[in-house]
Structures are given as structure tokens and as C-alpha cells.
C-alpha positions, -999 to +999 in steps of 0.1 A: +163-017-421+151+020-401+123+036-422+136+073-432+102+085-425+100+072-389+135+085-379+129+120-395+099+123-367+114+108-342+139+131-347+114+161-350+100+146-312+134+147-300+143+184-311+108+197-299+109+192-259+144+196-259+137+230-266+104+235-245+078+227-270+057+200-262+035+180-290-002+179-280-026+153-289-051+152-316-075+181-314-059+201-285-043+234-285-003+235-297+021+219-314+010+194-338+032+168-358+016+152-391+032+131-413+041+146-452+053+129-485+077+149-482+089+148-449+071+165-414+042+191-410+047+210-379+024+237-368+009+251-341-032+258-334-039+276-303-075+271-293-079+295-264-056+324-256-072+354-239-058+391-243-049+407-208-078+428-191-079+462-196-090+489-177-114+514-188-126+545-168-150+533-141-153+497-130-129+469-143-135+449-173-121+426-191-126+419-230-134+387-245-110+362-251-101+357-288-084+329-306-054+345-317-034+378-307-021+396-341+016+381-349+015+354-322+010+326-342+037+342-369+061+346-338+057+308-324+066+298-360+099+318-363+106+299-327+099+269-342+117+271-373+152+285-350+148+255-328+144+231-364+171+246-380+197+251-353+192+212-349+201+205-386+170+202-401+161+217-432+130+236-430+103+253-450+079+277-443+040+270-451+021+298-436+021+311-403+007+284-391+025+253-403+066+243-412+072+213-433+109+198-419+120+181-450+132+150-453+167+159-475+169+118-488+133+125-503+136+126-543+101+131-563+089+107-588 
């Protein structure tokens, strides 16, 4: 007998490189998969982006790198969710960090 559980992530692993997002192990920058009651958390942490360097009058500097650029994260998660969907998975929304891809044979208790 298959486990629902297992093929619903395999599934999510297929969908994901197809479509040019890699998961990444456990604490490393981008996409990360964890297992829900209720069917797949997918989410994306990005640990190191850097803004481009700006020029100001005088000699070249650069700012400092910060974790997140505003709406980047929100952006990745509307690719995300596309990709999900347009594969037939059903998909909600978490934050702008995390998706849950549900698992539609799931029935609470």
C-alpha cells in the first residue's frame, strides 16, 4: 500500500526542479520542504542576499548586505504557488514566507 503522505512530497520534489527550484538542505538558504498534518510546508529562507552597490558622490561604496530585499520573499512565493498550482496541486498561502500544498484526501478528525 503507497502512503499518501510520501507520494504528496514526492510529488512536491518532482514539481519543484522541474521548474528551477531546488530544495536545500537543513539550515541553508532556499527552498525548504517540511512535512504537515495536513499535507506539505513549502517555504523559502534566504540567508544572504546582498543589495547591488550604489554609487554616491566621490569614491565607490557599497552598502551592507541585508537579509531580505522588500517584496522578494513575497515575489518567490507567488512563483512558487504558480509552479504548485499549474501542476495540480491545491495550495494555500501561510505568509510570505511559507505555502502549505494540501493534501486534498486529508479529512480532519
Amino acid at each position: 500500500m503507497n502512503d499518501p503522505d510520501e507520494e504528496l512530497l514526492a510529488r512536491v520534489r518532482t514539481v519543484l526542479p522541474d521548474a528551477g527550484f531546488e530544495e536545500i538542505a537543513t539550515e541553508a538558504e532556499g527552498v525548504h520542504l517540511i512535512r504537515h498534518a495536513r499535507g506539505v510546508m513549502v517555504g523559502w529562507i534566504p540567508t544572504q542576499i546582498t543589495r547591488p552597490a550604489t554609487r554616491r558622490r566621490g569614491p565607490r561604496r557599497t552598502r551592507p548586505a541585508q537579509t531580505d530585499l522588500p517584496g522578494l520573499g513575497h515575489a518567490f512565493t507567488l512563483a512558487l504557488a504558480a509552479t504548485l498550482r499549474a501542476a495540480g496541486l491545491t495550495v494555500e498561502s501561510r505568509d510570505d514566507q511559507w505555502l502549505l500544498v494540501l493534501d486534498t484526501r486529508h479529512t480532519p478528525h
